[in-house]
PyMOL Python script that loads the backbone (N, CA, C, O; Angstrom):
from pymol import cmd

cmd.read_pdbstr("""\
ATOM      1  N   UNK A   1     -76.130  11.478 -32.323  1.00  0.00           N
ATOM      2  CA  UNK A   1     -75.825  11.458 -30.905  1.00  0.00           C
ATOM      3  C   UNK A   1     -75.524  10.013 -30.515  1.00  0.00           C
ATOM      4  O   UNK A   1     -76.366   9.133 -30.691  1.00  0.00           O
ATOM      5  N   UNK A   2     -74.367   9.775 -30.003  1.00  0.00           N
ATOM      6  CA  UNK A   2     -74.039   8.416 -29.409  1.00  0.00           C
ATOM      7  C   UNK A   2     -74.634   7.975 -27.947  1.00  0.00           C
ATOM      8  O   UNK A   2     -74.968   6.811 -27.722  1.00  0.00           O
ATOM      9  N   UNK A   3     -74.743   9.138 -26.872  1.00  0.00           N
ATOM     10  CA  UNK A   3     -75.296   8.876 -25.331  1.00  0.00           C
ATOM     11  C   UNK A   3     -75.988   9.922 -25.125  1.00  0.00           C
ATOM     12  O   UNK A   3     -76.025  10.828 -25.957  1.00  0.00           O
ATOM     13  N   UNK A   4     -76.521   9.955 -24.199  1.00  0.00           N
ATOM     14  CA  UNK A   4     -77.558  11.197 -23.943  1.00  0.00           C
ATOM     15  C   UNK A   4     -77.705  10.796 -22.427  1.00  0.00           C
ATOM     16  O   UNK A   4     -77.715   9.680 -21.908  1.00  0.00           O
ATOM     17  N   UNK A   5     -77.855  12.503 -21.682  1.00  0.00           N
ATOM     18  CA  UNK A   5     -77.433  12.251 -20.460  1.00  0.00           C
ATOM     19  C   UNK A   5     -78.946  14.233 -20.274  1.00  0.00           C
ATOM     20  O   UNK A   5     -78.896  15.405 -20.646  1.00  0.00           O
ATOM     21  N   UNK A   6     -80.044  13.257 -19.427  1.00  0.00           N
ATOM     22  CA  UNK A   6     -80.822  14.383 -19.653  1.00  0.00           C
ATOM     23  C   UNK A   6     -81.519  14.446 -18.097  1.00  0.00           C
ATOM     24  O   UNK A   6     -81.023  13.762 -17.201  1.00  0.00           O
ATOM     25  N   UNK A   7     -82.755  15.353 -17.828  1.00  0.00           N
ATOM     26  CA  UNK A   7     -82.991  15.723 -16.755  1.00  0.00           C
ATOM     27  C   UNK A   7     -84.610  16.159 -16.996  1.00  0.00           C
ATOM     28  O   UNK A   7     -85.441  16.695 -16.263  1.00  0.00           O
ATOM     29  N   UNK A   8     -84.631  15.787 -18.037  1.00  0.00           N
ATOM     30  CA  UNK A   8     -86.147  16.081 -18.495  1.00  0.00           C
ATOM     31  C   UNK A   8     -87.032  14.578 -19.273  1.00  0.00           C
ATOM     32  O   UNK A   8     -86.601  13.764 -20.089  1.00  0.00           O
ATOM     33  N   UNK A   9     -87.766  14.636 -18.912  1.00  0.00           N
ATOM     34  CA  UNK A   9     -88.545  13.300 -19.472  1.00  0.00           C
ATOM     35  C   UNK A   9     -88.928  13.078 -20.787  1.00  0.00           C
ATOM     36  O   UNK A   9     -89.102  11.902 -21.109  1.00  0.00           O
ATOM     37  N   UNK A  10     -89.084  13.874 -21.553  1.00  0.00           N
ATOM     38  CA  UNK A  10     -89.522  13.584 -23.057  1.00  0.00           C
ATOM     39  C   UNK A  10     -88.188  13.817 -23.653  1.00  0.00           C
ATOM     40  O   UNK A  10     -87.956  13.127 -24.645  1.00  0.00           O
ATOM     41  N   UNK A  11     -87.029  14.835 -23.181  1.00  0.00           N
ATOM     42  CA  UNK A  11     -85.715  14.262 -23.926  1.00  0.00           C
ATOM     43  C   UNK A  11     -85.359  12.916 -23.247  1.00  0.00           C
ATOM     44  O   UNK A  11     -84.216  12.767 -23.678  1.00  0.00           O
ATOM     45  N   UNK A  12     -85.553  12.062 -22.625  1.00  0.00           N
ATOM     46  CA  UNK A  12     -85.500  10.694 -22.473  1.00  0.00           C
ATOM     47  C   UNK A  12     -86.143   9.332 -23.654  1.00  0.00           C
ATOM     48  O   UNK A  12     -85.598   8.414 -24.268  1.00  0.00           O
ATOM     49  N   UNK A  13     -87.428   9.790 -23.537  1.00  0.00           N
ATOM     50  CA  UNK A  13     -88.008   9.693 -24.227  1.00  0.00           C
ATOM     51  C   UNK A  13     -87.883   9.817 -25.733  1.00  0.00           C
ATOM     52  O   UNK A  13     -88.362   8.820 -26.273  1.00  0.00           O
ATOM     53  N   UNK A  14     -87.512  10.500 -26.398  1.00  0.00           N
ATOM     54  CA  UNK A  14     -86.880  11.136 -27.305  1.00  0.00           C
ATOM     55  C   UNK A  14     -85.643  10.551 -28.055  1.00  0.00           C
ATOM     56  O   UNK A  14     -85.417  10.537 -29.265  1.00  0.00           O
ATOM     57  N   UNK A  15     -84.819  10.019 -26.898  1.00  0.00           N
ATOM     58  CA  UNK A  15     -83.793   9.351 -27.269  1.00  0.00           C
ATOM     59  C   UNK A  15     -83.955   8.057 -26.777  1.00  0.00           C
ATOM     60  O   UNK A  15     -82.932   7.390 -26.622  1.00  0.00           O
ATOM     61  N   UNK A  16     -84.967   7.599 -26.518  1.00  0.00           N
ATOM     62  CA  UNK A  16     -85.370   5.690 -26.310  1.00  0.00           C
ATOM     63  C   UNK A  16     -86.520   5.755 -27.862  1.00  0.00           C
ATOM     64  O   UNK A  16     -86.891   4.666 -28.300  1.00  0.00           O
ATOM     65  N   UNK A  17     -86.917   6.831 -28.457  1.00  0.00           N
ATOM     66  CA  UNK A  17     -87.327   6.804 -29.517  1.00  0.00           C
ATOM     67  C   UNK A  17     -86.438   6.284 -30.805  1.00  0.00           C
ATOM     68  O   UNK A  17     -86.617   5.360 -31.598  1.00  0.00           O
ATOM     69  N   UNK A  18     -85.351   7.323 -30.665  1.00  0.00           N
ATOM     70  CA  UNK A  18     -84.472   7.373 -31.698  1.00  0.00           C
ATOM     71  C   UNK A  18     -83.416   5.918 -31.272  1.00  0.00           C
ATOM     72  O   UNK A  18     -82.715   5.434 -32.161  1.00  0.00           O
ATOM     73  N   UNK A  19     -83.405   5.424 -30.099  1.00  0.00           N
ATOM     74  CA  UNK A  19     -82.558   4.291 -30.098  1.00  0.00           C
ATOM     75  C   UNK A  19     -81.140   4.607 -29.334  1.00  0.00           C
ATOM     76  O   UNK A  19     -80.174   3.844 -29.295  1.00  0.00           O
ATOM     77  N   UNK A  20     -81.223   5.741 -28.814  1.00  0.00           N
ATOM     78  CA  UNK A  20     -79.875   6.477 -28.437  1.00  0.00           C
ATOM     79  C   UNK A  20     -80.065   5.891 -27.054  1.00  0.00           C
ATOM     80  O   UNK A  20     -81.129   5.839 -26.438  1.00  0.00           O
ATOM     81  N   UNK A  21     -78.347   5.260 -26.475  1.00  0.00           N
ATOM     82  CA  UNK A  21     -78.744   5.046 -24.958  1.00  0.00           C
ATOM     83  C   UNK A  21     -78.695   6.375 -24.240  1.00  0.00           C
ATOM     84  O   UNK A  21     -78.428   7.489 -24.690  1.00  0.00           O
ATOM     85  N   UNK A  22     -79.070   5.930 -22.806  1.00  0.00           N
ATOM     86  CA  UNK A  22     -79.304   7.854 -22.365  1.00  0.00           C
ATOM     87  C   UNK A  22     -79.298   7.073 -20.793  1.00  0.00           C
ATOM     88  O   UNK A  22     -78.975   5.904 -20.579  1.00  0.00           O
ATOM     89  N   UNK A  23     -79.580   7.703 -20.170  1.00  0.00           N
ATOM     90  CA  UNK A  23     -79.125   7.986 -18.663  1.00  0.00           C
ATOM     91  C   UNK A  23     -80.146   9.199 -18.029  1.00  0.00           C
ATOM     92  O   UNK A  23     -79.711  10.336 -18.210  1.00  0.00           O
ATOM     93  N   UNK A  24     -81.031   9.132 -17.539  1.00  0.00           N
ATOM     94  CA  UNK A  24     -82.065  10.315 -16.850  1.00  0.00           C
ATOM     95  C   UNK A  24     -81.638  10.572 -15.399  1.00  0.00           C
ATOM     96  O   UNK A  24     -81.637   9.798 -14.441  1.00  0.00           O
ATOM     97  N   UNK A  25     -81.176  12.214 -15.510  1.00  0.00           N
ATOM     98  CA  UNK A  25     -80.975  12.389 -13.544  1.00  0.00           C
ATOM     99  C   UNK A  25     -82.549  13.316 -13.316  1.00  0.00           C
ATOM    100  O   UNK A  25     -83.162  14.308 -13.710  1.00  0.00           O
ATOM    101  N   UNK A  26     -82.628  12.075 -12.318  1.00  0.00           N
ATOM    102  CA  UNK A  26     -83.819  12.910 -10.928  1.00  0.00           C
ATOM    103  C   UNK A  26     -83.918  11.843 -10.424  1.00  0.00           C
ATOM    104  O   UNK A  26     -83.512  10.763 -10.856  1.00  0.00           O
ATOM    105  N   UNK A  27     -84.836  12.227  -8.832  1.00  0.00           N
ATOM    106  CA  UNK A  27     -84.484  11.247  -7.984  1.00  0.00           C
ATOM    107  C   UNK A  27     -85.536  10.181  -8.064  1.00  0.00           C
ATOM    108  O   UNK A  27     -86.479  10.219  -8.855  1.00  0.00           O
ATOM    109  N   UNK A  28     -85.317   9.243  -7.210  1.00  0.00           N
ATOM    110  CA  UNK A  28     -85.987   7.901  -7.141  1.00  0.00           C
ATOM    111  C   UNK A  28     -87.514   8.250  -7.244  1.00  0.00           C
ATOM    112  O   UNK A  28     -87.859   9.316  -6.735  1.00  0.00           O
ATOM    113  N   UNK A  29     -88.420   7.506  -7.820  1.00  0.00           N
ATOM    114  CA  UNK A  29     -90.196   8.221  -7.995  1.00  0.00           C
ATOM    115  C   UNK A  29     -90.501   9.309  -8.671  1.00  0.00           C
ATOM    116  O   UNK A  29     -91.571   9.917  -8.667  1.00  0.00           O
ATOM    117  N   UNK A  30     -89.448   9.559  -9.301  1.00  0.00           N
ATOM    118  CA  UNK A  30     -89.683  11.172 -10.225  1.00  0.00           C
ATOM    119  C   UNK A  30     -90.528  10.465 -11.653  1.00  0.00           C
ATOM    120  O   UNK A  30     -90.936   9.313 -11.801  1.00  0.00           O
ATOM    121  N   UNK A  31     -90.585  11.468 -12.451  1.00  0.00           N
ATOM    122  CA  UNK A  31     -91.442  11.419 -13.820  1.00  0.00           C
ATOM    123  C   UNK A  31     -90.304  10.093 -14.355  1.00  0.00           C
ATOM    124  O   UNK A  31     -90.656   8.933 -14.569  1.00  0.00           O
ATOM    125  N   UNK A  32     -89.207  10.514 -14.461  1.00  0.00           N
ATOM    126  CA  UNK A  32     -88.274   9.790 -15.033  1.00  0.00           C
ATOM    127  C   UNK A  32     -87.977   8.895 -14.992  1.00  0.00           C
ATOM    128  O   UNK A  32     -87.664   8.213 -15.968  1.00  0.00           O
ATOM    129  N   UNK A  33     -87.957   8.454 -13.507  1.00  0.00           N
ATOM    130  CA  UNK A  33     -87.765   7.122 -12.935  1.00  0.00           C
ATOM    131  C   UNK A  33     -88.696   5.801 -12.789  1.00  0.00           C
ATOM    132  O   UNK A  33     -88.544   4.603 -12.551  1.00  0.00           O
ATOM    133  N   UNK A  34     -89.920   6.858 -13.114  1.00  0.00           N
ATOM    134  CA  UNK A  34     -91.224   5.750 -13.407  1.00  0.00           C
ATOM    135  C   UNK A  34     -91.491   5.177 -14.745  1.00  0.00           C
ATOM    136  O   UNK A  34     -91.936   4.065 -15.030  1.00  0.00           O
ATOM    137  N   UNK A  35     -91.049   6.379 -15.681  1.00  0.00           N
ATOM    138  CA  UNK A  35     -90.809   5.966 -16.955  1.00  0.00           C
ATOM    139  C   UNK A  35     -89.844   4.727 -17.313  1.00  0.00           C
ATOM    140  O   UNK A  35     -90.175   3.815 -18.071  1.00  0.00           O
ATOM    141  N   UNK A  36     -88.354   4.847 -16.525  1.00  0.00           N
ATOM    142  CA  UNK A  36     -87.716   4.075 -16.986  1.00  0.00           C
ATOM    143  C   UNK A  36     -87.760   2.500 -16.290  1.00  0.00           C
ATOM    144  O   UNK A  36     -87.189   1.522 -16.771  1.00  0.00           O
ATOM    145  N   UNK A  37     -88.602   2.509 -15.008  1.00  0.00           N
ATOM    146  CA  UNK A  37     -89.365   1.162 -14.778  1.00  0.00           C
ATOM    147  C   UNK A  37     -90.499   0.730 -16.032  1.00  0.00           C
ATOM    148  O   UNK A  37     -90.654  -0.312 -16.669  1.00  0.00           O
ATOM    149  N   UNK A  38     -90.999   1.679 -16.045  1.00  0.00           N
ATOM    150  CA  UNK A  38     -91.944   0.969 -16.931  1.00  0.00           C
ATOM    151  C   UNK A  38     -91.079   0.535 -18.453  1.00  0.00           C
ATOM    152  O   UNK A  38     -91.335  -0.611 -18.822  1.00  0.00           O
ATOM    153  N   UNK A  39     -90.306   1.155 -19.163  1.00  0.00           N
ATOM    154  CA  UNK A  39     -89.466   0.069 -20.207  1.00  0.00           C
ATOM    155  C   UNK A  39     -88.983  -0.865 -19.531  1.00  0.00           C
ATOM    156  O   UNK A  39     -89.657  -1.861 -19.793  1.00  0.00           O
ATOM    157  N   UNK A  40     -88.233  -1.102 -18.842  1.00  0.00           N
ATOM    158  CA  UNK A  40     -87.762  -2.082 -18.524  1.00  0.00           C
ATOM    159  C   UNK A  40     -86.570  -2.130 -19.040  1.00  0.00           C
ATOM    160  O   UNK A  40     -86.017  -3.224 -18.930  1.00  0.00           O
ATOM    161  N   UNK A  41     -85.806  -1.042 -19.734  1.00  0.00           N
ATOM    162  CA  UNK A  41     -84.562  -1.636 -19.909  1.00  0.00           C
ATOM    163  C   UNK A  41     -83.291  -1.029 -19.195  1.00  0.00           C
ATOM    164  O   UNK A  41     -83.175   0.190 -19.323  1.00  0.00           O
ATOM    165  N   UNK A  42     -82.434  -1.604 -18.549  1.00  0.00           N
ATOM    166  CA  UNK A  42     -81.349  -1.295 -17.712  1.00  0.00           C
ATOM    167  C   UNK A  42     -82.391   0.009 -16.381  1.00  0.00           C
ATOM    168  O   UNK A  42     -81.704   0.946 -15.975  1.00  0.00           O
ATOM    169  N   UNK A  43     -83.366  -0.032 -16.037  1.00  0.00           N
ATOM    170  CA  UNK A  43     -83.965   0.924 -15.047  1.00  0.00           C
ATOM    171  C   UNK A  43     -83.109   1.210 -14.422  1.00  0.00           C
ATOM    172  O   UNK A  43     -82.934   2.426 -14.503  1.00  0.00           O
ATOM    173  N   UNK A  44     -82.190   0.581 -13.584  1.00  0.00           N
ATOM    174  CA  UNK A  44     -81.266   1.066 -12.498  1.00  0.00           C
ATOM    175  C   UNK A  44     -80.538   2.377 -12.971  1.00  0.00           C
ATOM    176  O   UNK A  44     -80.476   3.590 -12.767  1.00  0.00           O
ATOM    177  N   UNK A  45     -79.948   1.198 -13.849  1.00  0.00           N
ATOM    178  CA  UNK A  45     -78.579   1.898 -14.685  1.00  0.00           C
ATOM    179  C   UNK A  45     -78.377   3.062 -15.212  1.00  0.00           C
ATOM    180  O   UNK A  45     -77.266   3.588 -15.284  1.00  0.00           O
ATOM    181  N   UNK A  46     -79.747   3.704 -15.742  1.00  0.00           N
ATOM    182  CA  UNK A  46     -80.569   4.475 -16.401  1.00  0.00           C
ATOM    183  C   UNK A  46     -80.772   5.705 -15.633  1.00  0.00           C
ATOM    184  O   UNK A  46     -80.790   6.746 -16.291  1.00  0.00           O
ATOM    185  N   UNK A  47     -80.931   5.785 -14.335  1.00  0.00           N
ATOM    186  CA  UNK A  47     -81.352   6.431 -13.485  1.00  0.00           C
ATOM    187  C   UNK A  47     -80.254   7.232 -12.289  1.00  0.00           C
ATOM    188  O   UNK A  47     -79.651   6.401 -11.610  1.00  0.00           O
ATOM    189  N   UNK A  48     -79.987   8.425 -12.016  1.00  0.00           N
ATOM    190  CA  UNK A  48     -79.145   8.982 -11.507  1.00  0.00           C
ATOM    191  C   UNK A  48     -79.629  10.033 -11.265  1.00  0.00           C
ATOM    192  O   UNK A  48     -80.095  10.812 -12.096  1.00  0.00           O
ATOM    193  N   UNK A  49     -79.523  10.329  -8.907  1.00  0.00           N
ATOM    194  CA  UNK A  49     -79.658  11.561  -8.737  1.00  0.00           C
ATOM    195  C   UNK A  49     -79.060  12.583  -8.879  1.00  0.00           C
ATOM    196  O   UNK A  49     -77.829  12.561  -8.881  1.00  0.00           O
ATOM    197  N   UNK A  50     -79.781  13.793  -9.043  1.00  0.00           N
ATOM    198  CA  UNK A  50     -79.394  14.999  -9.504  1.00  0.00           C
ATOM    199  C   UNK A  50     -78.337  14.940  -8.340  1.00  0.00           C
ATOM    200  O   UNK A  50     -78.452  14.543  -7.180  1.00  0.00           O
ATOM    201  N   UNK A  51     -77.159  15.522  -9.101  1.00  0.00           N
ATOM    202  CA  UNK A  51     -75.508  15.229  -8.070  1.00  0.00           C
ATOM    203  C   UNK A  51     -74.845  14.509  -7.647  1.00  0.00           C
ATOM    204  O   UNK A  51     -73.893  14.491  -6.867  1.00  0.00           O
ATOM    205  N   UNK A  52     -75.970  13.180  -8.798  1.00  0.00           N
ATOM    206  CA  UNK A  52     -74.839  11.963  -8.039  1.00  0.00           C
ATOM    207  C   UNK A  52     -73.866  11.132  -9.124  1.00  0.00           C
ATOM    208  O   UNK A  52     -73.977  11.135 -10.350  1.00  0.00           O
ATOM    209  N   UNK A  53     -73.108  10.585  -8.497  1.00  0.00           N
ATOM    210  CA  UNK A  53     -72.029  10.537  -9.790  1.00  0.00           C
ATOM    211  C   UNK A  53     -72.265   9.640 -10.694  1.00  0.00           C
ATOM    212  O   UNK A  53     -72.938   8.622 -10.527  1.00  0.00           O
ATOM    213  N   UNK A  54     -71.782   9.944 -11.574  1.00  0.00           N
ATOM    214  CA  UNK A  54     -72.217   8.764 -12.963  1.00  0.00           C
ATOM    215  C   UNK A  54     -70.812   8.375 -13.637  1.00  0.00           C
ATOM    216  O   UNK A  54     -70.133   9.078 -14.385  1.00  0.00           O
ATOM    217  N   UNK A  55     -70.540   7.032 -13.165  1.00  0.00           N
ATOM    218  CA  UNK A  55     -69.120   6.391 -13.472  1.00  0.00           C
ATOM    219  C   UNK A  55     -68.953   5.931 -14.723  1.00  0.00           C
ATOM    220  O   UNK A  55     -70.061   5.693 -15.204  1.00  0.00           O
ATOM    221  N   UNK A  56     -67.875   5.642 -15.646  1.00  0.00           N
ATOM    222  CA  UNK A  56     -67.546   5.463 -17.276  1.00  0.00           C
ATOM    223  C   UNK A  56     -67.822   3.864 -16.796  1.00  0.00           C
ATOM    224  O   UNK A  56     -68.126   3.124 -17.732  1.00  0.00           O
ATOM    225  N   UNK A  57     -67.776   3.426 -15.867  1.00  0.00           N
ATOM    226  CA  UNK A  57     -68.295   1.973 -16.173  1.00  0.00           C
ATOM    227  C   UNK A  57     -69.814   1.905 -16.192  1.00  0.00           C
ATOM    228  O   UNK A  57     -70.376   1.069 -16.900  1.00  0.00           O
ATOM    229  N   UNK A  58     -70.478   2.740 -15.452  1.00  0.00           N
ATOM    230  CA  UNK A  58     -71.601   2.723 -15.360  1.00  0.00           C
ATOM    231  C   UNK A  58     -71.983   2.855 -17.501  1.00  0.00           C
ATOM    232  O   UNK A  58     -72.312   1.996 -18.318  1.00  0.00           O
ATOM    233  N   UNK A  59     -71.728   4.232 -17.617  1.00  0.00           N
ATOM    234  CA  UNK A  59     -72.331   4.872 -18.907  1.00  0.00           C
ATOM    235  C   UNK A  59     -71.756   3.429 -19.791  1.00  0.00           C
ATOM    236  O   UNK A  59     -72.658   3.022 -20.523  1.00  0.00           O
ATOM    237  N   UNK A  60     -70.744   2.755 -19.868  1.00  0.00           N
ATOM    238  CA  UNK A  60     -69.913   1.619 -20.714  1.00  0.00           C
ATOM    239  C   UNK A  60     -71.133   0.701 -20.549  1.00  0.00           C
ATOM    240  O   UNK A  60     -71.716   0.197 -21.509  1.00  0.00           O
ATOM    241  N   UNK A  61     -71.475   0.521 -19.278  1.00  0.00           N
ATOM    242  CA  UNK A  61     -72.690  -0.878 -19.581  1.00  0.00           C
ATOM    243  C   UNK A  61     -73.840  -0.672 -20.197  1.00  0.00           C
ATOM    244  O   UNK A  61     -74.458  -1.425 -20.949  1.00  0.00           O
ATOM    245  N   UNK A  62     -74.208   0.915 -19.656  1.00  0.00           N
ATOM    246  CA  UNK A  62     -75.412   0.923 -20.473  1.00  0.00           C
ATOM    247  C   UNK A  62     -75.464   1.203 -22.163  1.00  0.00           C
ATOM    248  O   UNK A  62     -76.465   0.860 -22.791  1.00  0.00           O
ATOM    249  N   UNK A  63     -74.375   1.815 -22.803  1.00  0.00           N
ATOM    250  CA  UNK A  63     -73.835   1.837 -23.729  1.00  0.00           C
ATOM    251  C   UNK A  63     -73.852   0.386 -24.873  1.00  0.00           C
ATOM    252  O   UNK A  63     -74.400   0.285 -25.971  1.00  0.00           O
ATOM    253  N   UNK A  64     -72.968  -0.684 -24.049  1.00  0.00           N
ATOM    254  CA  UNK A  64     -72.678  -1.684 -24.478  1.00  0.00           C
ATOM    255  C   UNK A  64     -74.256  -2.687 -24.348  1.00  0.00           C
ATOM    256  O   UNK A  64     -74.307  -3.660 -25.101  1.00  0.00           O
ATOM    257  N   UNK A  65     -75.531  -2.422 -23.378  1.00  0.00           N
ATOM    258  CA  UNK A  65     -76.429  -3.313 -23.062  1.00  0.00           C
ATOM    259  C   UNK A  65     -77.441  -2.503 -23.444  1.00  0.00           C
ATOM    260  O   UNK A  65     -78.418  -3.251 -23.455  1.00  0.00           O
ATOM    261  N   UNK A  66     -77.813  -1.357 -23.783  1.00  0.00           N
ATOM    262  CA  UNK A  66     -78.592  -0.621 -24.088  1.00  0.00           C
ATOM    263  C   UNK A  66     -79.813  -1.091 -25.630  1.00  0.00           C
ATOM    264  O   UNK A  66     -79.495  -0.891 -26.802  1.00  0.00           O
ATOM    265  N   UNK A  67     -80.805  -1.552 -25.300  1.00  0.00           N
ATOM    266  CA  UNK A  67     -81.626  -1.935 -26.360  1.00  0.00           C
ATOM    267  C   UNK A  67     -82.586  -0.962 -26.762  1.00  0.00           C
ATOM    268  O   UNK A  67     -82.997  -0.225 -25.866  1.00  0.00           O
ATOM    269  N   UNK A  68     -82.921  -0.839 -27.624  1.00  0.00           N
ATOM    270  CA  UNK A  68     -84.170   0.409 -28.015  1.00  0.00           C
ATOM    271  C   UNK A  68     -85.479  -0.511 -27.242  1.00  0.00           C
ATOM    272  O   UNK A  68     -85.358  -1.730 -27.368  1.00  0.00           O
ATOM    273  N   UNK A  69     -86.407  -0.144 -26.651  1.00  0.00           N
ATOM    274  CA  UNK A  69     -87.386  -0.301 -25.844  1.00  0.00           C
ATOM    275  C   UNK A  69     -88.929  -0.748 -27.083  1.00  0.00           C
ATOM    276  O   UNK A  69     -90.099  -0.365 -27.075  1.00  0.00           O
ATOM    277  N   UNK A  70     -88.105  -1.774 -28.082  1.00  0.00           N
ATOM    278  CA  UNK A  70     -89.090  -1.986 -29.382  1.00  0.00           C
ATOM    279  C   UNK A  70     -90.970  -2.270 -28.462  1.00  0.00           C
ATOM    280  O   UNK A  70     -92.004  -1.671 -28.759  1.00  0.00           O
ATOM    281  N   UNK A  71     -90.819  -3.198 -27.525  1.00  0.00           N
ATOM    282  CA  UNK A  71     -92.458  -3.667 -27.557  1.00  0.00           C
ATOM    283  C   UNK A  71     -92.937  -2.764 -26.328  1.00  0.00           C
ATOM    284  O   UNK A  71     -94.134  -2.776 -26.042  1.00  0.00           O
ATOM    285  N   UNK A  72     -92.040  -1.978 -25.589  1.00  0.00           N
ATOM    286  CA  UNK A  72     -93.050  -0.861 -24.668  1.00  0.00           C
ATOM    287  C   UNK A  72     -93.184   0.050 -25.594  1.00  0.00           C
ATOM    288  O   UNK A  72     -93.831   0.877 -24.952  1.00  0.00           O
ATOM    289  N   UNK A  73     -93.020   0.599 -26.840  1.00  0.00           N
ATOM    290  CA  UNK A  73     -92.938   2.126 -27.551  1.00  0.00           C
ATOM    291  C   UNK A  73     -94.277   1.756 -28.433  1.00  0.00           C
ATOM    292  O   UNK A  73     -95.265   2.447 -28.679  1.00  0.00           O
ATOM    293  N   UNK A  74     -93.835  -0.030 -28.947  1.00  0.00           N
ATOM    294  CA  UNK A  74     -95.113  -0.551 -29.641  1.00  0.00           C
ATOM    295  C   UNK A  74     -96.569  -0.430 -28.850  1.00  0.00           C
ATOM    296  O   UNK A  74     -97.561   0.062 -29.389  1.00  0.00           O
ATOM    297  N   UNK A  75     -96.555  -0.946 -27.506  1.00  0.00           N
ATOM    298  CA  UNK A  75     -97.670  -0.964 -27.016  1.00  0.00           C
ATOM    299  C   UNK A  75     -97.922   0.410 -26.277  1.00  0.00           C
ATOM    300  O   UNK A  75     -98.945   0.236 -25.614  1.00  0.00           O
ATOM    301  N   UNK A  76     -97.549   1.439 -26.127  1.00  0.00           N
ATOM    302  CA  UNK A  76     -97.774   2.789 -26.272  1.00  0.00           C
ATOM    303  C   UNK A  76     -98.475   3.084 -27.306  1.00  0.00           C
ATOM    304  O   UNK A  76     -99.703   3.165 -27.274  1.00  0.00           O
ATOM    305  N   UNK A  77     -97.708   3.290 -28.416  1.00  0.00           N
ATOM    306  CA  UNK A  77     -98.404   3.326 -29.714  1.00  0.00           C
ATOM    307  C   UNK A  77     -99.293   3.090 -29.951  1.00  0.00           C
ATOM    308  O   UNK A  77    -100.073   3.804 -30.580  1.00  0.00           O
ATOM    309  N   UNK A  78     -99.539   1.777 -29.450  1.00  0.00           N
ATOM    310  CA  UNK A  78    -101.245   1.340 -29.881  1.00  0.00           C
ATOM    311  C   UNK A  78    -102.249   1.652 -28.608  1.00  0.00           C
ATOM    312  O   UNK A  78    -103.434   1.931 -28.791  1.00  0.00           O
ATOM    313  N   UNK A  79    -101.866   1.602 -27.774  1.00  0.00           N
ATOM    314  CA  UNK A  79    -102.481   2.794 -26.728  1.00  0.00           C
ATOM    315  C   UNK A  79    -103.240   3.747 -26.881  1.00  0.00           C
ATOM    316  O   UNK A  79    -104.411   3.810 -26.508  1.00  0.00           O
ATOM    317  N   UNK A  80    -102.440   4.797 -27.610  1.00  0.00           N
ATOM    318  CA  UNK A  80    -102.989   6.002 -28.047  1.00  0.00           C
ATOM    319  C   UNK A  80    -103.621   5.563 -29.458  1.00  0.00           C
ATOM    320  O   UNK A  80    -104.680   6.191 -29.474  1.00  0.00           O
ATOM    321  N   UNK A  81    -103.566   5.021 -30.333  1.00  0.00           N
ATOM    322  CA  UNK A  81    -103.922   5.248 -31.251  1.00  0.00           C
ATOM    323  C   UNK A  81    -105.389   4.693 -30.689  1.00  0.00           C
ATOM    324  O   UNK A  81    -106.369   5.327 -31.079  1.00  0.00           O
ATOM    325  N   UNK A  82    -105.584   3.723 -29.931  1.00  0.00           N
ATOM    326  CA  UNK A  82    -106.760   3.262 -29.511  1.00  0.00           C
ATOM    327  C   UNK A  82    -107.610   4.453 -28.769  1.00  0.00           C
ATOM    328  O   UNK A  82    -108.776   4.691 -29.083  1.00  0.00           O
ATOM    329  N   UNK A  83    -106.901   5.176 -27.749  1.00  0.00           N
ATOM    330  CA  UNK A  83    -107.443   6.053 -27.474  1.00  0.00           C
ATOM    331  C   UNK A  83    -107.703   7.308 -28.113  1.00  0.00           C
ATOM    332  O   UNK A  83    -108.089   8.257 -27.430  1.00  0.00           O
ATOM    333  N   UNK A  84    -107.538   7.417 -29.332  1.00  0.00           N
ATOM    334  CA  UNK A  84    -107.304   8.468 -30.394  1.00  0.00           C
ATOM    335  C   UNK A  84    -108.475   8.225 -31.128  1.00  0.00           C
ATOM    336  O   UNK A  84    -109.219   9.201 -31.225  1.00  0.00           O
ATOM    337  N   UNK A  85    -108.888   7.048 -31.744  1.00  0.00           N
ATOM    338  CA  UNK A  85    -109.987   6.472 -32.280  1.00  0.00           C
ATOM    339  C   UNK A  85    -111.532   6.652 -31.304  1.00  0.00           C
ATOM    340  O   UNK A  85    -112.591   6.866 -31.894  1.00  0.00           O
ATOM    341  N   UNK A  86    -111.479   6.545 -29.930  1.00  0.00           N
ATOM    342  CA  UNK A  86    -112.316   6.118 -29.229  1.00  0.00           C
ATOM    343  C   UNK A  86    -112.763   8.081 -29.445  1.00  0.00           C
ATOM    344  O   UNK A  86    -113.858   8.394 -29.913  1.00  0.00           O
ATOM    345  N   UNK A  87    -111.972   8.905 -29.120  1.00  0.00           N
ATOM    346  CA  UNK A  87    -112.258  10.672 -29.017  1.00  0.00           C
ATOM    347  C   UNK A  87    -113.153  10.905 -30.415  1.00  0.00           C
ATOM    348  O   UNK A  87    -114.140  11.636 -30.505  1.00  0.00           O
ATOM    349  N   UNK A  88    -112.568  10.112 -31.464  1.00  0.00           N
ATOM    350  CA  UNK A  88    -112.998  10.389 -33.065  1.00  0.00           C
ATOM    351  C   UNK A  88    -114.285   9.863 -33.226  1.00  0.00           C
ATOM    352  O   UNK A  88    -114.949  10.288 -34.171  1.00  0.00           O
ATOM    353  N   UNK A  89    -114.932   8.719 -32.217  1.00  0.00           N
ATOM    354  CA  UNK A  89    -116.573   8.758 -32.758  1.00  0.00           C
ATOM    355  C   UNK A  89    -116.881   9.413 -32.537  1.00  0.00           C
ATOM    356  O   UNK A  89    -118.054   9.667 -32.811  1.00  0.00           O
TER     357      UNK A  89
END
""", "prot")
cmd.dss("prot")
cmd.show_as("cartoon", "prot")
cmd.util.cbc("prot")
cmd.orient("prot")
C-alpha cells in the first residue's frame, strides 16, 4: 500500500505501524485526531472531516513529508510492556 485514507483508528494506526502515509477522516477531538496530535507527525495534514475535501496537494505533502512515527511507537511500546510486567507479578 502506498497511502491510506481511513476512518477508523487502529487502521491508522496500522499504517503509522507499517510506515504507510495515511490521512484519518473524523472530526476535530475524535479518537483519531487525538491520536494524530499525540505522534506528532504532519497532525494537521493528517486529519480530515468526514466530507471534507482532501486536495492532491494536500495527500502530495503528506506523501512527500510523511515519517514513520519511530520514537512515539517506541515509547508506546515500552509503555505497555511496562505495564504488562507490572499485571505479571
Amino acid at each position: 500500500m502506498d497511502f491510506h485514507l481511513g476512518n477508523r483508528l487502529h487502521s491508522i494506526i496500522i499504517a503509522d505501524i507499517l510506515g504507510v502515509p495515511n490521512i484519518g477522516i473524523q472530526k476535530f477531538g475524535s479518537k483519531i485526531d487525538n491520536y494524530l496530535q499525540k505522534t506528532g507527525v504532519l497532525p494537521q495534514e493528517r486529519r480530515v472531516d468526514v466530507l471534507g475535501e482532501i486536495g492532491l496537494d494536500r495527500m502530495e505533502k503528506i506523501f512527500t513529508q510523511y515519517q514513520r512515527p519511530e520514537a512515539f511507537i517506541r515509547n508506546e511500546s515500552e509503555q505497555v510492556k511496562k505495564c504488562l510486567e507490572i499485571i505479571g507479578q
